[in-house]
N, C-alpha and C positions, 0 to 999 in steps of 0.2 A: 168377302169383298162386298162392301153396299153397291145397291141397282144405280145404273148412273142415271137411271131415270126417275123422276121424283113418283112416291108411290103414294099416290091420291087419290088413285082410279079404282071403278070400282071392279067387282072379278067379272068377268064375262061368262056366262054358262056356257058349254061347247053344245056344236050343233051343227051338223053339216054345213059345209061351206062351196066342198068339191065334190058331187057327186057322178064316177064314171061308169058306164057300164062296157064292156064286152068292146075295147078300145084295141082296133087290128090298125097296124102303120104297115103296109107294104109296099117294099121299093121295087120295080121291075117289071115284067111280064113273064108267065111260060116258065121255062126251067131255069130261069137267069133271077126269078120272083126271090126276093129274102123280106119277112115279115121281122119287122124290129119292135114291131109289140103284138102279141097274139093272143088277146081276149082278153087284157087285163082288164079287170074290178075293183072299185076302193070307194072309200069314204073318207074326204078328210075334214075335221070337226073344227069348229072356229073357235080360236084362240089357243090352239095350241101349234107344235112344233111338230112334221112330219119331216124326216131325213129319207131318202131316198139312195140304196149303194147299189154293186152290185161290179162284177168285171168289168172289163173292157167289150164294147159292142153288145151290155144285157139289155138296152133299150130306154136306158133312165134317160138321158136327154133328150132322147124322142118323147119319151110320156113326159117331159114335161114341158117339151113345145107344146104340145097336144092342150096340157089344159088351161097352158098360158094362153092358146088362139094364136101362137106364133107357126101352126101346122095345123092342116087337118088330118084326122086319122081314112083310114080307108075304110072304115067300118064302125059302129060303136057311137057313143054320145057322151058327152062332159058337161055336165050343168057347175055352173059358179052361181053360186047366188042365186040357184031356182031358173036361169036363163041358158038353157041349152045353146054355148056358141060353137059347136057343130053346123047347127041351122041358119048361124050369122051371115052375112055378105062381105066383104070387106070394110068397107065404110063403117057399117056394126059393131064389128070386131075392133076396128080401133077405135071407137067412142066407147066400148065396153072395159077395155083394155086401157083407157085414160082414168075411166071412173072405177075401174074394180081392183086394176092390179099392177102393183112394183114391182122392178127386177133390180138383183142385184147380181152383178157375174162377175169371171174370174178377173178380166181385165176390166178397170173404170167407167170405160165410155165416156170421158169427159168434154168438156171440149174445153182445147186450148188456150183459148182467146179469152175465155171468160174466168170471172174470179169463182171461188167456193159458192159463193152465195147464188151468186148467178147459173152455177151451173144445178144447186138444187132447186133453184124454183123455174128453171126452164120447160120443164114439161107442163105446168101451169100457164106460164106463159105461152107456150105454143097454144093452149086451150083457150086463151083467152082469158083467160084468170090471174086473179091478184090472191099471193099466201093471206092467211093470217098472220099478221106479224106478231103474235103473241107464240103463237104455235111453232112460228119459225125460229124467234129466239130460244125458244124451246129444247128444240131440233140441234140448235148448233151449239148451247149448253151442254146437252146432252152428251154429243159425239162429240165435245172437247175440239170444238171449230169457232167457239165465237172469234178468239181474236188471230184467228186464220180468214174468216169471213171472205176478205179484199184479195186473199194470194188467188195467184193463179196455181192449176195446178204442174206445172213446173217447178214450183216455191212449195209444195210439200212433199211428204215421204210418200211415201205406197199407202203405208197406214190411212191416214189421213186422207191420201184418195180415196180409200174404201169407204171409209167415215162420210165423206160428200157423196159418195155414190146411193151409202145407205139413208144418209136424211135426206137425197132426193126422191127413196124410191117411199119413205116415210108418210113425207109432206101432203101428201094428198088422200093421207091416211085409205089405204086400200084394204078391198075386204081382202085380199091375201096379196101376200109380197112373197115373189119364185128367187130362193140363190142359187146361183149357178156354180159351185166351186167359189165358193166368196171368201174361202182362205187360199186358194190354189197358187197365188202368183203372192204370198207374204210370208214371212220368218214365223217362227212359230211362236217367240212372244208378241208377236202384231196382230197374227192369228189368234191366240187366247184373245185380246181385246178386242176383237171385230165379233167373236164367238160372246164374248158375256154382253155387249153390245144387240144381237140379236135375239140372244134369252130375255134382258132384259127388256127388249120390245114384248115378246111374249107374255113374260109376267104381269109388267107394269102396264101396256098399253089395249092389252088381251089379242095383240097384232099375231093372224093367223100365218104361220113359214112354213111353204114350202122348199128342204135346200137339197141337192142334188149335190154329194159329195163324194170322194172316193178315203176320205181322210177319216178312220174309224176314232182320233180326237173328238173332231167336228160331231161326229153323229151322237157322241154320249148327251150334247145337251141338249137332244131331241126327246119328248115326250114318245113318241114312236118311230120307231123305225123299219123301213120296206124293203126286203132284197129283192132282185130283179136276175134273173138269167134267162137267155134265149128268150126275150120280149115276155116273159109271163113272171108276176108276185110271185117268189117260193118260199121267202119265213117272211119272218116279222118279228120286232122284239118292242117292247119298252121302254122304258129307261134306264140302260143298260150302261156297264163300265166297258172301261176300251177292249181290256183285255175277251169280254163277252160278245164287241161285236166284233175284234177281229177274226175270234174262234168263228163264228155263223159266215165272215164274208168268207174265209180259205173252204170252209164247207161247198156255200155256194160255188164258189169258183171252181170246184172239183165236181160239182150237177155235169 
């Protein structure tokens, strides 16, 4: 299958992007206390693709509010970009989190009222900011939205929501873009195009992903892969086939 993204660009050398140390999240007090991340450590290098698995309640969506800035940990520090936003304030955090980083999750987040176009270049707009329209036509080439551009989304499929959701989180090209289960709520041939859609960001654009997935499909098109149980890393693999991470997650799941 060719990249749906024109490949012009040049490769990006990896190189830290995420670096966390010794990241505790505890919820409670006293004997009631349950830590949903307990000392995790990682690197994650720019321009590649980190997947993140791991059971029910192992703490991956907590590590990755954590280094979205969407949580703070109780303990521990996360630098993006060389910027510890642990030490952020709120106001920091969301100017940091305009300039550095995309999300994309399970449901849309669209807003109704507006059409495709409008709703990927809203977060610019909210900044004050005007896209490039070169880059924007770009975007909606790409993800196979240009003459969806004017619908709303009511007027398209799930897919296609995903597609706007993804070149919004594109558009202001971030040093890293977090998916949240970004095939979670799609059919599984919607899923393959939202999944080669996301590699292709990686390859072509050297766009750093982190995705948080429970779907051992999704993980194979990760450059690395992080299993997580009871809040701590316990493997790790490569670039793995399915059948290779689903052996590692029923492993984990039985820690």
């Amino acid at each position: 299958m060719e990249a749906a993204f024109p490949l012009d660009y040049p490769a990006v050398e990896p190189r830290t992007v995420i670096d966390a140390r010794g990241l505790t999240r505890r919820y409670g007090d006293g004997d009631t206390a349950v830590d949903a991340l307990s000392g995790v450590s990682l690197e994650i290098p720019r321009g590649r693709m980190t997947a993140v698995m791991g059971p029910s309640g192992s703490g991956k969506s907590t590590l990755m509010h954590i280094l979205a800035g969407l949580d703070r940990p109780t303990a521990g520090s996360a630098l993006i970009d060389g910027t510890d936003i642990t030490r952020l304030n709120d106001k920091q955090l969301t100017r940091l989190r305009r300039q550095h980083i995309g999300f994309v999750f399970q449901f849309f987040n669209l807003l109704p009222t507006l059409s495709a176009e409008e709703n990927i270049t809203l977060p610019l707009s909210i900044a004050g900011k005007k896209p490039d329209p070169a880059w924007l036509d770009e975007l909606l080439a790409a993800t196979g939205l240009t003459d969806r551009r004017h619908h709303r989304p009511s007027e398209l499929s799930g897919g296609q929501q995903q597609r706007v959701a993804l070149a919004r989180a594109l558009l202001s090209r971030p040093t890293v873009l977090f998916a949240d289960e970004p095939t979670g709520n799609l059919d599984s041939t919607t899923s393959g195009e939202i999944l080669s859609l996301l590699r292709d960001a990686v390859d072509t654009y050297g766009q750093t992903i982190v995705m948080v997935t429970h779907d051992p499909r999704a993980a194979t098109i990760a450059d690395r892969i992080l299993f997580l149980a009871d809040g701590v890393v316990v493997r790790e693999l490569g670039r793995s086939s399915q059948h290779e991470v689903l052996a590692t997650l029923e492993e984990v799941s039985g820690l």
